[in-house]
C-alpha positions in Angstrom: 118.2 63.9 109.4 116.1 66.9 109.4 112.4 66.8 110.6 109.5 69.1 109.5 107.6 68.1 113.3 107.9 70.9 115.4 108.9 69.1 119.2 105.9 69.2 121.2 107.4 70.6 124.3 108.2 73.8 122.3 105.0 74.0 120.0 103.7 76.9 122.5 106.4 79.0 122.5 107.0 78.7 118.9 103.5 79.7 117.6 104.0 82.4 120.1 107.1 83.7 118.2 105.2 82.6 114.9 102.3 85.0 115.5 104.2 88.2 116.9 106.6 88.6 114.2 103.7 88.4 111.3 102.1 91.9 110.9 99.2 90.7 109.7 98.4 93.6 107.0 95.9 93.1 104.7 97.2 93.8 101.0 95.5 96.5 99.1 97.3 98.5 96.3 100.5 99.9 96.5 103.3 101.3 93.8 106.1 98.5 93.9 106.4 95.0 95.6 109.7 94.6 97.1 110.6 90.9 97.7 113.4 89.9 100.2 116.4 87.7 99.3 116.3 84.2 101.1 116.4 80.8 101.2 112.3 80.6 100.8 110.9 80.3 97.0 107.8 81.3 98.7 108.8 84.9 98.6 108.8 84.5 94.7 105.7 82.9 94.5 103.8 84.9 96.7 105.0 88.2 95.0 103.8 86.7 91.8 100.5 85.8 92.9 99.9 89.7 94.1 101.2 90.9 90.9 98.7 89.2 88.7 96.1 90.6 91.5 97.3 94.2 90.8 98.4 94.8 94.2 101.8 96.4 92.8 102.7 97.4 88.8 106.2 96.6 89.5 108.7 94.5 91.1 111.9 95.1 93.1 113.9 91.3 94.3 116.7 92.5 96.1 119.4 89.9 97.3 122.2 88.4 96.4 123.8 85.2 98.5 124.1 84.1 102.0 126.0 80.7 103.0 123.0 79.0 103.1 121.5 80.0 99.8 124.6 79.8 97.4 124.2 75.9 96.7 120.2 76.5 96.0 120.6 80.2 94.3 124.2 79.7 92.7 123.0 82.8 90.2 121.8 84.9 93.5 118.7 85.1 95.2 117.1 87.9 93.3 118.0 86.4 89.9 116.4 83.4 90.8 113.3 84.7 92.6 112.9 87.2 88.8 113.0 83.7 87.0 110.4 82.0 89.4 108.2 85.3 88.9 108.7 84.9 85.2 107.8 81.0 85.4 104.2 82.3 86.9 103.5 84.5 84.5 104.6 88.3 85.8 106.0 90.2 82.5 110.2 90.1 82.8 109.9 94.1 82.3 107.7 94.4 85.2 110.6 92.6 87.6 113.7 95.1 88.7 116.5 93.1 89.7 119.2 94.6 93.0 121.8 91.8 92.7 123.6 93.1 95.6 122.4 93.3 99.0 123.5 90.7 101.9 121.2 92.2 104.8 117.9 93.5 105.1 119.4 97.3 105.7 120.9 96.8 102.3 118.1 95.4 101.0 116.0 98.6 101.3 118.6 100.4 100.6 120.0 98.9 97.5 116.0 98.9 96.4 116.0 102.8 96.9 119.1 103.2 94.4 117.6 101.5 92.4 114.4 102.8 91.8 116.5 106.2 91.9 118.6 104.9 89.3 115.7 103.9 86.7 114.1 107.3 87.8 111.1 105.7 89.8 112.1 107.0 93.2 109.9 110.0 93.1 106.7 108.4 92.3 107.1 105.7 95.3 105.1 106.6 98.0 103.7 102.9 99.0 105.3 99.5 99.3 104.8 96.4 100.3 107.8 94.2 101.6 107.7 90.5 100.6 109.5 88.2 103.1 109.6 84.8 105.1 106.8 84.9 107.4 108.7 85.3 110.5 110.9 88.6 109.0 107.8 90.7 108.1 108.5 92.6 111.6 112.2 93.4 111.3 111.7 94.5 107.7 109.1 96.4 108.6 110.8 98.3 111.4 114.2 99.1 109.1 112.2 99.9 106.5 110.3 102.7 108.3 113.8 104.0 109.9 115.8 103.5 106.5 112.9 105.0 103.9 110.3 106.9 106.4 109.0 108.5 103.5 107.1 106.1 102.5 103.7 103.8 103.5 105.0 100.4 104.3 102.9 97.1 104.8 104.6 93.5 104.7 103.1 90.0 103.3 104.6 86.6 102.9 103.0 83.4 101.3 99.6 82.5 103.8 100.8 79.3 105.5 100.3 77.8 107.9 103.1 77.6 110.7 103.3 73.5 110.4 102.7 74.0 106.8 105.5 76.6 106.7 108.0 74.3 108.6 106.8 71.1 105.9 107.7 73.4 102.8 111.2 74.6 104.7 111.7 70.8 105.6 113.3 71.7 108.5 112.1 72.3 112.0 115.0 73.0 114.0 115.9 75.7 111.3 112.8 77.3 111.5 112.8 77.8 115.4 116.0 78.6 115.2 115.3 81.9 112.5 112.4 82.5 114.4 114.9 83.2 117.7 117.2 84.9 116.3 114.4 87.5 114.2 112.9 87.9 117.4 115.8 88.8 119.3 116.4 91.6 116.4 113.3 93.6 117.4 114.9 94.9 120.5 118.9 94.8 119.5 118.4 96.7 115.7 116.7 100.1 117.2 119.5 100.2 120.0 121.9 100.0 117.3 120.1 102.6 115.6 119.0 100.3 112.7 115.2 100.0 113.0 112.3 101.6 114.8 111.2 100.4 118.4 108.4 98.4 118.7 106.6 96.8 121.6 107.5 93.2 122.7 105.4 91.9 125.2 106.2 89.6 127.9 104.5 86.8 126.7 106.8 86.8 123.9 109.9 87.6 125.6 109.6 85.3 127.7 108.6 82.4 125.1 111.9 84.2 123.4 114.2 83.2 126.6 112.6 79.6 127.2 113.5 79.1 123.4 117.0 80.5 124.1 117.4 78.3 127.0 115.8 75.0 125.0 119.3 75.4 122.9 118.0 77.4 120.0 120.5 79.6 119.9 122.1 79.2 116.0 120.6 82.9 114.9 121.2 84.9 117.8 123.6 87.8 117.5 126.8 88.0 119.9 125.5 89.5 123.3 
């Protein structure tokens, strides 16, 4: 049975990993919201509260299933997110829906298509990337190497980290994303597939004790 207490032993190194993949930007207005596919509603919710505070005059949810959304999200995970949005009150023609992308690279670029194909593309110079709390990072770092154009900042629902792990319900799943996002700050750029940014050691070394606790589910193949 899951548990939402995070293990003591571990609380440390977690909040470590909590706090450096949050980007902490402060919201201010931009031309189009962009939230990311997932298992968290809170991605929904959050982009419809910013909405109604004028942060963004239009929408993008981008996603469509993983393995571990299909049961929650059968119609996809943008599809759903749009009729959460609509639930809190954003307008259903504000809301673009990109029904197709399985990764965060797809999920900017599937956005940019998108907008190109409804002929907003040219008028985008700002965005604001709507995720879990512990992908702002990563999206933020292949968003500016897959759309440098444009200013990017990143937000996610403000929770608090045992707050966050009550609403997943899970704490072993949590750590576990938390891992494996961190690991991707250093792997994507040497792949080519995000910007580098500076890990300190603090972190990477909260990163290997994690690794070495077993919380290895989200980690890519070395």
């Amino acid at each position: 049975m899951p548990t939402t207490t995070l293990p003591p032993q571990h609380r440390s190194d977690v909040e470590i990993l909590w706090n450096y993949n949050q980007l902490h930007h402060e919201p201010h207005p931009v031309d189009v919201g962009i939230g990311l596919g997932g298992h968290d509603f809170g991605v929904a919710t959050y982009t419809a509260d910013l909405y109604r505070a004028g942060t963004f005059p239009l929408i993008v949810f981008t996603g469509a299933n993983a393995p571990t959304t299909v049961d929650r999200f059968p119609r996809g995970e943008a599809v759903h997110f749009r009729e959460r949005a609509i639930d809190l009150g954003v307008p259903a023609d504000a809301i673009l829906v990109e029904p197709n992308a399985t990764n965060t690279g797809e999920n900017i670029d599937f956005t940019r298509a998108l907008l190109k194909e409804r002929g907003y593309l040219d008028s985008i110079k700002s965005v604001m990337l709507i995720s879990r709390p512990y992908q702002q990072r990563r999206s933020y770092a292949i968003c500016r190497k897959r759309w440098p154009e444009v200013e990017v900042i990143c937000g996610s629902l403000p929770l608090a980290l045992d707050d966050y792990v009550a609403s997943i319900g899970d704490a072993e799943r949590v750590i576990n994303m938390l891992v494996g996002d961190t690991q991707r700050i250093w792997v994507y750029p040497a792949k080519g597939w995000a910007i580098e940014q500076d890990v300190p050691e603090a972190v990477r070394n909260a990163y290997s004790r994690l690794v070495d606790a077993g919380f290895t589910r989200r980690l890519l193949p070395a």
